[in-house]
mmCIF file of the N, C-alpha and C atoms, coordinates in Angstrom:
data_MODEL
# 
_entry.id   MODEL 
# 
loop_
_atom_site.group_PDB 
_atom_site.id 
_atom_site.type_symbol 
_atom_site.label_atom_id 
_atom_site.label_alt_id 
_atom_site.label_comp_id 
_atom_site.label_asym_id 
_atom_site.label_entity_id 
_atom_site.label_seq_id 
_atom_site.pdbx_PDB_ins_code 
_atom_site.Cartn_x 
_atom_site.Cartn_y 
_atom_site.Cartn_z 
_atom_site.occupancy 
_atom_site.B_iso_or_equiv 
_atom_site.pdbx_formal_charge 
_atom_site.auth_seq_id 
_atom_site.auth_comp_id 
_atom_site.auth_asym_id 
_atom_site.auth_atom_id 
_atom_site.pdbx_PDB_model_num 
ATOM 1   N N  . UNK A 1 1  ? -7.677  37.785 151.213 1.00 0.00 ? 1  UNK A N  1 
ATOM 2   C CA . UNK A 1 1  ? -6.435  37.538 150.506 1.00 0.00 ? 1  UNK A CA 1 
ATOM 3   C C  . UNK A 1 1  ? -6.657  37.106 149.061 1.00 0.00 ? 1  UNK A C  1 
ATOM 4   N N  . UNK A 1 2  ? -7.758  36.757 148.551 1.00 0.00 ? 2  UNK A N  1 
ATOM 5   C CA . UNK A 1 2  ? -8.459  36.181 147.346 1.00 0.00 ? 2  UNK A CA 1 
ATOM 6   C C  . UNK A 1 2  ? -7.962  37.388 146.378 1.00 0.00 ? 2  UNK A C  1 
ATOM 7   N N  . UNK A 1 3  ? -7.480  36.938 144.983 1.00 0.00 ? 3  UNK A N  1 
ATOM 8   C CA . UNK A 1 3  ? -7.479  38.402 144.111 1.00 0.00 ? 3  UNK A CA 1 
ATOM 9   C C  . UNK A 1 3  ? -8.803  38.485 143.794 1.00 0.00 ? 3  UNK A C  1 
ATOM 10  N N  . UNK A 1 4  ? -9.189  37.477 143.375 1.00 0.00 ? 4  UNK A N  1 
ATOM 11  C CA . UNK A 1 4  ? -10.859 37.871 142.569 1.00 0.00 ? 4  UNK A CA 1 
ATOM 12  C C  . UNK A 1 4  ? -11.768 38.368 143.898 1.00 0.00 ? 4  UNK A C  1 
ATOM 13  N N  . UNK A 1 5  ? -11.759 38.306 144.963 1.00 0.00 ? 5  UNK A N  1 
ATOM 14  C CA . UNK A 1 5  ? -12.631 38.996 145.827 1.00 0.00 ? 5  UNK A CA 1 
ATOM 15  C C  . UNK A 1 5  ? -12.441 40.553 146.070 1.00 0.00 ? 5  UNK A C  1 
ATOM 16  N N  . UNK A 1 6  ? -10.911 40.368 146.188 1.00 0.00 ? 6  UNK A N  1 
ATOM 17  C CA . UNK A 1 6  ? -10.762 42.065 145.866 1.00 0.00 ? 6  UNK A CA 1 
ATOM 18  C C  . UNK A 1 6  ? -11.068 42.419 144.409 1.00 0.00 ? 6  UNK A C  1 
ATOM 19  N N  . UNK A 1 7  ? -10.738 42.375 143.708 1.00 0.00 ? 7  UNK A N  1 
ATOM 20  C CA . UNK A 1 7  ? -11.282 42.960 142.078 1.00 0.00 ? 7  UNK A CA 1 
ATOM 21  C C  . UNK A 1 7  ? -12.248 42.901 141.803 1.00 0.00 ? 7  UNK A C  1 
ATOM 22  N N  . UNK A 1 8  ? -13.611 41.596 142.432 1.00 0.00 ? 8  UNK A N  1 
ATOM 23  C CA . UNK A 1 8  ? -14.999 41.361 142.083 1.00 0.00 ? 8  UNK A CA 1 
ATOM 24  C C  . UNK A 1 8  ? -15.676 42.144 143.018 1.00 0.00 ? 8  UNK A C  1 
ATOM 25  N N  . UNK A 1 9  ? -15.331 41.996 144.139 1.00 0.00 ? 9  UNK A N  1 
ATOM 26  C CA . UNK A 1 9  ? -16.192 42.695 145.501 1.00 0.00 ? 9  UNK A CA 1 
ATOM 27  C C  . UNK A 1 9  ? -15.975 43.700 146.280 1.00 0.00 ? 9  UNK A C  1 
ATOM 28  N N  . UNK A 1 10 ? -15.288 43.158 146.913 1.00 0.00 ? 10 UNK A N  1 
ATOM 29  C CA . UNK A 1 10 ? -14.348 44.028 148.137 1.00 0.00 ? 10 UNK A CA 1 
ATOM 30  C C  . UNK A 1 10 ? -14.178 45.435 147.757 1.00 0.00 ? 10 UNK A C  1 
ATOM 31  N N  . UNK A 1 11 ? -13.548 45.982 146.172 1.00 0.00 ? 11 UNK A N  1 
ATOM 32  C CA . UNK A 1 11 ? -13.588 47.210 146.316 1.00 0.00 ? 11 UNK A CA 1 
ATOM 33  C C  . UNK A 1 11 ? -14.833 48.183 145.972 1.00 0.00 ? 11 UNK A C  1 
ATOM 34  N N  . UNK A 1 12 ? -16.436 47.111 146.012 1.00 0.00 ? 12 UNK A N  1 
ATOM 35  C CA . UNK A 1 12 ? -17.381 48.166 146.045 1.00 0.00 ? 12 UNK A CA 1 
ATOM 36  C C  . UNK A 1 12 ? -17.835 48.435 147.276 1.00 0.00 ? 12 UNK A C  1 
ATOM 37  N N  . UNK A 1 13 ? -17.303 47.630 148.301 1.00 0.00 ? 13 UNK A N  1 
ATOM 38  C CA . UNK A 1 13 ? -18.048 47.282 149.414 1.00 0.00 ? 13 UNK A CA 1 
ATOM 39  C C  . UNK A 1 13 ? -17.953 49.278 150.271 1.00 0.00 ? 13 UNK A C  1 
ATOM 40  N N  . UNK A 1 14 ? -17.141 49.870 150.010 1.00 0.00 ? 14 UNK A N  1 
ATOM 41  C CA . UNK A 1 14 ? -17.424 50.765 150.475 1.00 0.00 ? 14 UNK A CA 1 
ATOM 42  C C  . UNK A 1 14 ? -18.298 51.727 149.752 1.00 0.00 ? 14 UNK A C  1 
ATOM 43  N N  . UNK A 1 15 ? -18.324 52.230 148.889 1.00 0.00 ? 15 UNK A N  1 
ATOM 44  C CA . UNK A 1 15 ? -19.177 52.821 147.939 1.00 0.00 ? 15 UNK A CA 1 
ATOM 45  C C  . UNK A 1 15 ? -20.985 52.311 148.613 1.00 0.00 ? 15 UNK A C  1 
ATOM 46  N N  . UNK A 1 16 ? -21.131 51.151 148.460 1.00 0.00 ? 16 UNK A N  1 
ATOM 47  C CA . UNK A 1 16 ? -22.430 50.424 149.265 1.00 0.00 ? 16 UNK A CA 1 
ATOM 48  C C  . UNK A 1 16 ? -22.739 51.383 150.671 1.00 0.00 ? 16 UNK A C  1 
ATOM 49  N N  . UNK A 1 17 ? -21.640 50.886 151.465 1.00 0.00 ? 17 UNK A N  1 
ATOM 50  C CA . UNK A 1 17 ? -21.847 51.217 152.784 1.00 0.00 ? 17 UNK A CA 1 
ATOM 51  C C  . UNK A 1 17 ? -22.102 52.236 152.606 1.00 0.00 ? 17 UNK A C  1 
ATOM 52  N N  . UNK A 1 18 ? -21.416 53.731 152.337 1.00 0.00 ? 18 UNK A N  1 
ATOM 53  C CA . UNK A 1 18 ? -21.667 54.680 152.159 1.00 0.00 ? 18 UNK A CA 1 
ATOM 54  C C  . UNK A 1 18 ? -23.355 55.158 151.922 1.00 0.00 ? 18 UNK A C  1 
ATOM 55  N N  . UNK A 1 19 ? -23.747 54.273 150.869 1.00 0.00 ? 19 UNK A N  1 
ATOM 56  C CA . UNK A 1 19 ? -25.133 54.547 150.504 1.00 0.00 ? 19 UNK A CA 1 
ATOM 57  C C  . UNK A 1 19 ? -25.953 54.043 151.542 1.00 0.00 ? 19 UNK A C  1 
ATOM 58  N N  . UNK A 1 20 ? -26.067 53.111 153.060 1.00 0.00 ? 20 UNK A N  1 
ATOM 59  C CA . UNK A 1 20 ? -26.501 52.921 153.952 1.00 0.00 ? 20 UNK A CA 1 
ATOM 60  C C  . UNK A 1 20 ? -26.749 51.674 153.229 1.00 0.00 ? 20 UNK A C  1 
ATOM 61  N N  . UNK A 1 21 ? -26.025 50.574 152.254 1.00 0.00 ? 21 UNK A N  1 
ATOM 62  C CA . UNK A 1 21 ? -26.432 49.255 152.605 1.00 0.00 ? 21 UNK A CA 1 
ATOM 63  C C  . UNK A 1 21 ? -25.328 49.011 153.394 1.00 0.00 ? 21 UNK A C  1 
ATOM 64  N N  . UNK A 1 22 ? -26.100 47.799 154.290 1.00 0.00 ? 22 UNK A N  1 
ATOM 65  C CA . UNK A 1 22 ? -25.453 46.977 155.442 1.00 0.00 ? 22 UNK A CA 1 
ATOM 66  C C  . UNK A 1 22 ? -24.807 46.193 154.580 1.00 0.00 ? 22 UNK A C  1 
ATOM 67  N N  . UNK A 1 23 ? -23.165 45.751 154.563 1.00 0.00 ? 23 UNK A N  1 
ATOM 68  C CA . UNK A 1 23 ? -22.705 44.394 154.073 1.00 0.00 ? 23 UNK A CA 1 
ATOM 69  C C  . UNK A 1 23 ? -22.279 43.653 155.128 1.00 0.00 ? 23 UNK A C  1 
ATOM 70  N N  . UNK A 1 24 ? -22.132 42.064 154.955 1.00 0.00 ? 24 UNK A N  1 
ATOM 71  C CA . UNK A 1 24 ? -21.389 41.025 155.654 1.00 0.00 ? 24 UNK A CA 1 
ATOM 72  C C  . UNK A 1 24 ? -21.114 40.345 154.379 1.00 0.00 ? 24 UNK A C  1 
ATOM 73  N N  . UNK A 1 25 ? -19.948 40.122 154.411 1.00 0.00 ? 25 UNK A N  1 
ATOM 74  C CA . UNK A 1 25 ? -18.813 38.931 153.610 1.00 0.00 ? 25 UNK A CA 1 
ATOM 75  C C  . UNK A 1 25 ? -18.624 38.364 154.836 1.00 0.00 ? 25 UNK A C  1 
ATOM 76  N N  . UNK A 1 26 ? -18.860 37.146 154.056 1.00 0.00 ? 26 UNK A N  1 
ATOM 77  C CA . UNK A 1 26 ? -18.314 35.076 154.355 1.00 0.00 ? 26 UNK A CA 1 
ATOM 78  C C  . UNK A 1 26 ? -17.482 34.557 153.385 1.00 0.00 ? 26 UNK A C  1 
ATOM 79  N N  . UNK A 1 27 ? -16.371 34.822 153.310 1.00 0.00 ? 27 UNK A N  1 
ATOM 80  C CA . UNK A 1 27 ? -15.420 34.033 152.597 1.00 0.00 ? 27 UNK A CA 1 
ATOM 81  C C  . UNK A 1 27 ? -15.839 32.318 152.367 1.00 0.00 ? 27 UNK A C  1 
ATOM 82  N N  . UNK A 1 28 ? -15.643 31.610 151.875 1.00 0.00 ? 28 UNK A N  1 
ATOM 83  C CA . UNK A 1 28 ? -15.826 29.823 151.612 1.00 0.00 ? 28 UNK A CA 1 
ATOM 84  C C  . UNK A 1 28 ? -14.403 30.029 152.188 1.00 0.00 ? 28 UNK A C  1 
ATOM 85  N N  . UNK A 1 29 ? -13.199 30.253 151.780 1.00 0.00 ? 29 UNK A N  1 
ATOM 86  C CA . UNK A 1 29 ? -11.933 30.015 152.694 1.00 0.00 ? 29 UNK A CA 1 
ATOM 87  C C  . UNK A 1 29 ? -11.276 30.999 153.433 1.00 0.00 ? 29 UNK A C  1 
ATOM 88  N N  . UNK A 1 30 ? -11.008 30.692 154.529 1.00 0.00 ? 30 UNK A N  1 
ATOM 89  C CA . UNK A 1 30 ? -10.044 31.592 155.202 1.00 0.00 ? 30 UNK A CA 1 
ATOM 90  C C  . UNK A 1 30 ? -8.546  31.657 154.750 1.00 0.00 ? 30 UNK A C  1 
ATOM 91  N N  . UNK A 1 31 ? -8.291  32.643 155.179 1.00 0.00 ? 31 UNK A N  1 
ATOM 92  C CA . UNK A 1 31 ? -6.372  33.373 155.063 1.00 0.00 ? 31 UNK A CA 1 
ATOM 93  C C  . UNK A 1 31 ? -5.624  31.885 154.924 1.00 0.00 ? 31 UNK A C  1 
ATOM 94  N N  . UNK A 1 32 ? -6.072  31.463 156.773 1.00 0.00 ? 32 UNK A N  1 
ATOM 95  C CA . UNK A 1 32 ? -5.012  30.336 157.091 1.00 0.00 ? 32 UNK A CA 1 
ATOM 96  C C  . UNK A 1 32 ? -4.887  29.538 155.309 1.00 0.00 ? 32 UNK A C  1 
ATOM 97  N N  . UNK A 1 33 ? -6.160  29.188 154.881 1.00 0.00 ? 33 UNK A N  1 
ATOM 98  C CA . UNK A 1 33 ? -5.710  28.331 153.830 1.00 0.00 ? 33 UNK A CA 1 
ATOM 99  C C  . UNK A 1 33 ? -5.408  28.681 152.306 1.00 0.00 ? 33 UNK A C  1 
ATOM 100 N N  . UNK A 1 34 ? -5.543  30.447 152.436 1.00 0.00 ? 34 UNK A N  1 
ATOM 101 C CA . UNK A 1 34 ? -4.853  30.701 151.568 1.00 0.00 ? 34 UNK A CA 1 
ATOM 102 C C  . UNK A 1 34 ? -3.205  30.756 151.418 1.00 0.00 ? 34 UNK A C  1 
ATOM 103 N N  . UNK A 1 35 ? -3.416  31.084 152.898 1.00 0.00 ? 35 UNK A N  1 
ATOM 104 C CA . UNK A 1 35 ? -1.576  31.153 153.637 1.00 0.00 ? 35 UNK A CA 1 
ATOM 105 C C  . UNK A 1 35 ? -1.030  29.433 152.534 1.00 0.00 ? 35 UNK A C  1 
ATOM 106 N N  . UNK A 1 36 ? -1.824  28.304 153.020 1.00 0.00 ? 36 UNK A N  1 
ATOM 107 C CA . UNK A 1 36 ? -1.173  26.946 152.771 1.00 0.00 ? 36 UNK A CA 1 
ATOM 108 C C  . UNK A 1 36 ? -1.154  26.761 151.483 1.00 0.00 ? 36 UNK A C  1 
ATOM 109 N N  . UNK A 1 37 ? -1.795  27.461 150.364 1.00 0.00 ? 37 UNK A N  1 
ATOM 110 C CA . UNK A 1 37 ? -1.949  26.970 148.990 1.00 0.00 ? 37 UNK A CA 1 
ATOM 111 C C  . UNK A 1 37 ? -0.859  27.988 148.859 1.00 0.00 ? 37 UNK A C  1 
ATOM 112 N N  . UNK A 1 38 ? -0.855  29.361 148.745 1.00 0.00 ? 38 UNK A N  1 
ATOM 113 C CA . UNK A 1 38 ? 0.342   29.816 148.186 1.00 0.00 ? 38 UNK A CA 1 
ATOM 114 C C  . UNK A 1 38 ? 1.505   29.453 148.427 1.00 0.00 ? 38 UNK A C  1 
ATOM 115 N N  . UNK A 1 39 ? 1.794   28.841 149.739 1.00 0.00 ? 39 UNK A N  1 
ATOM 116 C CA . UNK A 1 39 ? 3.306   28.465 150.487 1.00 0.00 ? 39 UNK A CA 1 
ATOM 117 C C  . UNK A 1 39 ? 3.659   26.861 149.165 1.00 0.00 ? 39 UNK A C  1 
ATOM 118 N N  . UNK A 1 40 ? 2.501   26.182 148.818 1.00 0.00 ? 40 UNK A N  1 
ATOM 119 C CA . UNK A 1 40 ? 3.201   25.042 148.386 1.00 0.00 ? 40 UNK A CA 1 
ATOM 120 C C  . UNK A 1 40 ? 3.305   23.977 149.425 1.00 0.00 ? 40 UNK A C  1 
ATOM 121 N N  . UNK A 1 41 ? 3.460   24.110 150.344 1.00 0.00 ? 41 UNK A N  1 
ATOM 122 C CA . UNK A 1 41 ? 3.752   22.968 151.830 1.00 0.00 ? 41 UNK A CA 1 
ATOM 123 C C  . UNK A 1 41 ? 2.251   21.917 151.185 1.00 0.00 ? 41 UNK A C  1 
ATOM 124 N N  . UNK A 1 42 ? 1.261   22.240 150.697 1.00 0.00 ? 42 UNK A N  1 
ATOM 125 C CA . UNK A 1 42 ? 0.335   21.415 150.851 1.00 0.00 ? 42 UNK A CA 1 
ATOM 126 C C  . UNK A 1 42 ? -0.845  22.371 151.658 1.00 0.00 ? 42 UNK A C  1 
ATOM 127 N N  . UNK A 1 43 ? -1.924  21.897 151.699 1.00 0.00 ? 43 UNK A N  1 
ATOM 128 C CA . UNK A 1 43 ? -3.263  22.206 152.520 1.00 0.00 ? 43 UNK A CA 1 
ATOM 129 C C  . UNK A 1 43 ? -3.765  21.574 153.708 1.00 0.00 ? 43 UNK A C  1 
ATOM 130 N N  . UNK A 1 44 ? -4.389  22.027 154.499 1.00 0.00 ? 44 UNK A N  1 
ATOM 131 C CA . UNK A 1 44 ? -5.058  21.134 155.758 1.00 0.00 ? 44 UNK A CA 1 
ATOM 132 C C  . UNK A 1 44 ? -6.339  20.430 155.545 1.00 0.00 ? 44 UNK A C  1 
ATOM 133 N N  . UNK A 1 45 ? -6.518  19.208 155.269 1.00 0.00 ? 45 UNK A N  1 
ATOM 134 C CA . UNK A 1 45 ? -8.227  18.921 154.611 1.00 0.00 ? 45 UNK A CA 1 
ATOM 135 C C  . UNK A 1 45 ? -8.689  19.121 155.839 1.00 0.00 ? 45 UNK A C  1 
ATOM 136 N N  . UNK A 1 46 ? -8.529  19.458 157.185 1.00 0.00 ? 46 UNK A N  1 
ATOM 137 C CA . UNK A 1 46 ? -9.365  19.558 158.046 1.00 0.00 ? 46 UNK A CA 1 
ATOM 138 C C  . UNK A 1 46 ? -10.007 20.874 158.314 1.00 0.00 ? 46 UNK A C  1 
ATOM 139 N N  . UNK A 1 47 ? -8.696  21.606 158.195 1.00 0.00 ? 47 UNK A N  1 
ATOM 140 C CA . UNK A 1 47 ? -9.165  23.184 157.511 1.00 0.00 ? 47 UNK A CA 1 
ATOM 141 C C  . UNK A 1 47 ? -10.521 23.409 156.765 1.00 0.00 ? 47 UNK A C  1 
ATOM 142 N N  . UNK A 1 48 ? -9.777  22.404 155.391 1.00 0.00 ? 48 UNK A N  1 
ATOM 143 C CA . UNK A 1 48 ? -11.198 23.297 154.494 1.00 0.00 ? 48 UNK A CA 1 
ATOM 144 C C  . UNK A 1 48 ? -12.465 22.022 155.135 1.00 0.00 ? 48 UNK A C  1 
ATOM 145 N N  . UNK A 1 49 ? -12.247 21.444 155.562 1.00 0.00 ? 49 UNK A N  1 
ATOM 146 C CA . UNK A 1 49 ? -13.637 20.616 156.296 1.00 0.00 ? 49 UNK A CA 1 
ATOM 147 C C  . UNK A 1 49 ? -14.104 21.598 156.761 1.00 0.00 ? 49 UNK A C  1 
ATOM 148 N N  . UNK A 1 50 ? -13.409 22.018 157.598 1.00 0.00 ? 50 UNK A N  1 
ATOM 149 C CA . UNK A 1 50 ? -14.167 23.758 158.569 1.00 0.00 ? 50 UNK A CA 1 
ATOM 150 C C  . UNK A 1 50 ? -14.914 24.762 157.951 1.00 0.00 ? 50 UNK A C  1 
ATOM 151 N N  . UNK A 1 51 ? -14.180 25.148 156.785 1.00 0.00 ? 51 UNK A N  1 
ATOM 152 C CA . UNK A 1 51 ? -14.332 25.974 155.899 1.00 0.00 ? 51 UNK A CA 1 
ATOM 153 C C  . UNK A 1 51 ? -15.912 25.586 155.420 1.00 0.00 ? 51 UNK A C  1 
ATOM 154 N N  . UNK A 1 52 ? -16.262 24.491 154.863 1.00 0.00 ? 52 UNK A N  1 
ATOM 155 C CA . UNK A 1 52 ? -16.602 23.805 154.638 1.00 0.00 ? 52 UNK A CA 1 
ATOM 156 C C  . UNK A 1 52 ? -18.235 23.960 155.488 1.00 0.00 ? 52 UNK A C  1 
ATOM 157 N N  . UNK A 1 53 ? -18.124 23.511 156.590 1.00 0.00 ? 53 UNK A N  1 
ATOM 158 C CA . UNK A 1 53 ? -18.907 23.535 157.878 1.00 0.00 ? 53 UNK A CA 1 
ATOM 159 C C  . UNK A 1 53 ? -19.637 24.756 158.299 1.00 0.00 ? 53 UNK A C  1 
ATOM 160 N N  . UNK A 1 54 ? -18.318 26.261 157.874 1.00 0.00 ? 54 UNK A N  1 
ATOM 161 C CA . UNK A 1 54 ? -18.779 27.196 158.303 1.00 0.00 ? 54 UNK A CA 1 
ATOM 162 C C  . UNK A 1 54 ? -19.762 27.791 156.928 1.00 0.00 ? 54 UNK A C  1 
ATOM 163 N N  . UNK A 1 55 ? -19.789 27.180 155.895 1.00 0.00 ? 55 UNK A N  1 
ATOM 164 C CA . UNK A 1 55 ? -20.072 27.854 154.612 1.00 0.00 ? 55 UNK A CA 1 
ATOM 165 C C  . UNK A 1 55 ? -21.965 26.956 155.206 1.00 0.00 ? 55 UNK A C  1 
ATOM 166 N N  . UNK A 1 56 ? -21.893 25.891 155.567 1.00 0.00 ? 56 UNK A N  1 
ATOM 167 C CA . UNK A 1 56 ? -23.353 25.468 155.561 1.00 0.00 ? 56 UNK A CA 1 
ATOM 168 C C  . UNK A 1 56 ? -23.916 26.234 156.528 1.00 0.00 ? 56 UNK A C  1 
ATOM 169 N N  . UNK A 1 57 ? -23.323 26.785 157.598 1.00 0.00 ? 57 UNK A N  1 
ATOM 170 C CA . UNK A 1 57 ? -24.091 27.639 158.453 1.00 0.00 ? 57 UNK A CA 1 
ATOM 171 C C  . UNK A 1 57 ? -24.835 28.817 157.869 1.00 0.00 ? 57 UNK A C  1 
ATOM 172 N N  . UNK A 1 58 ? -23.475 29.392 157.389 1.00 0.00 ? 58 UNK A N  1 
ATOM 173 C CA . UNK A 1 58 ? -23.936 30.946 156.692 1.00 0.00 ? 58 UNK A CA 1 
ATOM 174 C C  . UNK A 1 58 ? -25.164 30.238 155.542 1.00 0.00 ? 58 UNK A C  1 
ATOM 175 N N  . UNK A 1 59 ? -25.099 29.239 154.724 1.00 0.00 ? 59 UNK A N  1 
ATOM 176 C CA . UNK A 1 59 ? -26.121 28.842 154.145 1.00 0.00 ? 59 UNK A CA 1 
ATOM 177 C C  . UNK A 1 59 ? -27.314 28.706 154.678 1.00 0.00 ? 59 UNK A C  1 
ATOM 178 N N  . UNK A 1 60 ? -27.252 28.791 156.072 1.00 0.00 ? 60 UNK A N  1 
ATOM 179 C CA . UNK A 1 60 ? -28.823 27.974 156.875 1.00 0.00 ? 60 UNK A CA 1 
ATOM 180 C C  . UNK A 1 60 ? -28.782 29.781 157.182 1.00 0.00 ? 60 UNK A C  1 
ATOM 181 N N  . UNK A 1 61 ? -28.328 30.778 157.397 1.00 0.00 ? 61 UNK A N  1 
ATOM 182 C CA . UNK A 1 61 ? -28.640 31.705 157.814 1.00 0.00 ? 61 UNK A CA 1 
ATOM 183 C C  . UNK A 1 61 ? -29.002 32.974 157.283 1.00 0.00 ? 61 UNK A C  1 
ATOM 184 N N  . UNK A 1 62 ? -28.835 32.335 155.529 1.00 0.00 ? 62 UNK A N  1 
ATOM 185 C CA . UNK A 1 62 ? -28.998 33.629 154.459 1.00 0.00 ? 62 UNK A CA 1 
ATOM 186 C C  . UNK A 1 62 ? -30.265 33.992 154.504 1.00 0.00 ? 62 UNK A C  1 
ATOM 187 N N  . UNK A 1 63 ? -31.625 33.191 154.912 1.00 0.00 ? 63 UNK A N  1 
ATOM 188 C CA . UNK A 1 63 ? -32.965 33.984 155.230 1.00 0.00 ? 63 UNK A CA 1 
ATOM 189 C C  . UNK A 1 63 ? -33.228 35.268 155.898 1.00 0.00 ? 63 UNK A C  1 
ATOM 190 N N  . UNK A 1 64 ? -32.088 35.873 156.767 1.00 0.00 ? 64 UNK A N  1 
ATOM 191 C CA . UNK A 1 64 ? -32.008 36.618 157.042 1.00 0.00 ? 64 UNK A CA 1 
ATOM 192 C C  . UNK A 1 64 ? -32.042 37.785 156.267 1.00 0.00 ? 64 UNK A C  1 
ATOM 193 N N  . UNK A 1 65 ? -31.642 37.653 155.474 1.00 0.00 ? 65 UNK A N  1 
ATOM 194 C CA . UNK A 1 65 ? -30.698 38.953 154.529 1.00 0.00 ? 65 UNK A CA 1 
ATOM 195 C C  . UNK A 1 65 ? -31.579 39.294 153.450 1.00 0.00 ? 65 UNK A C  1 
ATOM 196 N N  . UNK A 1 66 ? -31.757 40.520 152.947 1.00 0.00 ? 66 UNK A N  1 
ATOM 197 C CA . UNK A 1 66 ? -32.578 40.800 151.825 1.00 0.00 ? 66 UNK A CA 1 
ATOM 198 C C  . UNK A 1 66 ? -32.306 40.364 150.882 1.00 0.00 ? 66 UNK A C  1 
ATOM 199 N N  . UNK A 1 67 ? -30.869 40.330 150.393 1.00 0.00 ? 67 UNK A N  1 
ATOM 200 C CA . UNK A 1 67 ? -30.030 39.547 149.393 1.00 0.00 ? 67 UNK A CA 1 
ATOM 201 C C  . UNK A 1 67 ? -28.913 38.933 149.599 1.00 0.00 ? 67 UNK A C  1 
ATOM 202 N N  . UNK A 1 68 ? -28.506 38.102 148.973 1.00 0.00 ? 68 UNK A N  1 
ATOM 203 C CA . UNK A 1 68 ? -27.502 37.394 149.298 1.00 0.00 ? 68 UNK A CA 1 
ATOM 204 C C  . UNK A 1 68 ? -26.706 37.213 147.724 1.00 0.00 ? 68 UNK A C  1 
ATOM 205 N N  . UNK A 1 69 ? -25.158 37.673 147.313 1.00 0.00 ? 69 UNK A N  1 
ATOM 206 C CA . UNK A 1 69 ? -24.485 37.637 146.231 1.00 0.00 ? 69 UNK A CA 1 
ATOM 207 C C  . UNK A 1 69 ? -23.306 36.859 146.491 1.00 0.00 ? 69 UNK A C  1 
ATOM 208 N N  . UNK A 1 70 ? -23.301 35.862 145.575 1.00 0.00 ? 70 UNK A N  1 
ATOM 209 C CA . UNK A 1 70 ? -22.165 34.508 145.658 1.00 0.00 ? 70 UNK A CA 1 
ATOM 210 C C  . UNK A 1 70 ? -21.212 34.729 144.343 1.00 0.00 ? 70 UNK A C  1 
ATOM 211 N N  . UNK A 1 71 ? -19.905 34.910 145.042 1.00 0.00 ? 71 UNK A N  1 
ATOM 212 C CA . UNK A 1 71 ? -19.107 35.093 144.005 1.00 0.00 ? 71 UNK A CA 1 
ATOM 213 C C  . UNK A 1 71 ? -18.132 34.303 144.062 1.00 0.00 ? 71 UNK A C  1 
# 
């Protein structure tokens, strides 16, 4: 739902694939909390705690990957 992920990333990601690189995108936030910032109601800090939580995983797991691009 990010604009800058679609305009920075997202629309090369097929062009890539095509050429036989493998991608995985990890967002830092999910929908749900984009859903809450655009609405105005406010945010869930427990949410982005999660968010948060899930971003150190994918951090402990980027050894995997030949490269890894943070945008």
């Amino acid at each position: 739902m990010g604009a800058s992920s679609r305009l920075r990333t997202y629309q090369y990601l097929p062009n890539l694939e095509a050429e036989g690189v493998e991608v995985s995108v990890a967002p830092l936030f999910n929908d749900g909390y984009l859903n809450e910032l655009y609405s105005g109601e406010g945010i869930s800090w427990i949410n982005v705690l999660r968010c948060y939580f899930k971003r150190l995983v994918h951090l402990l797991e980027a050894s995997r990957y030949d490269c890894v691009v943070v945008e």
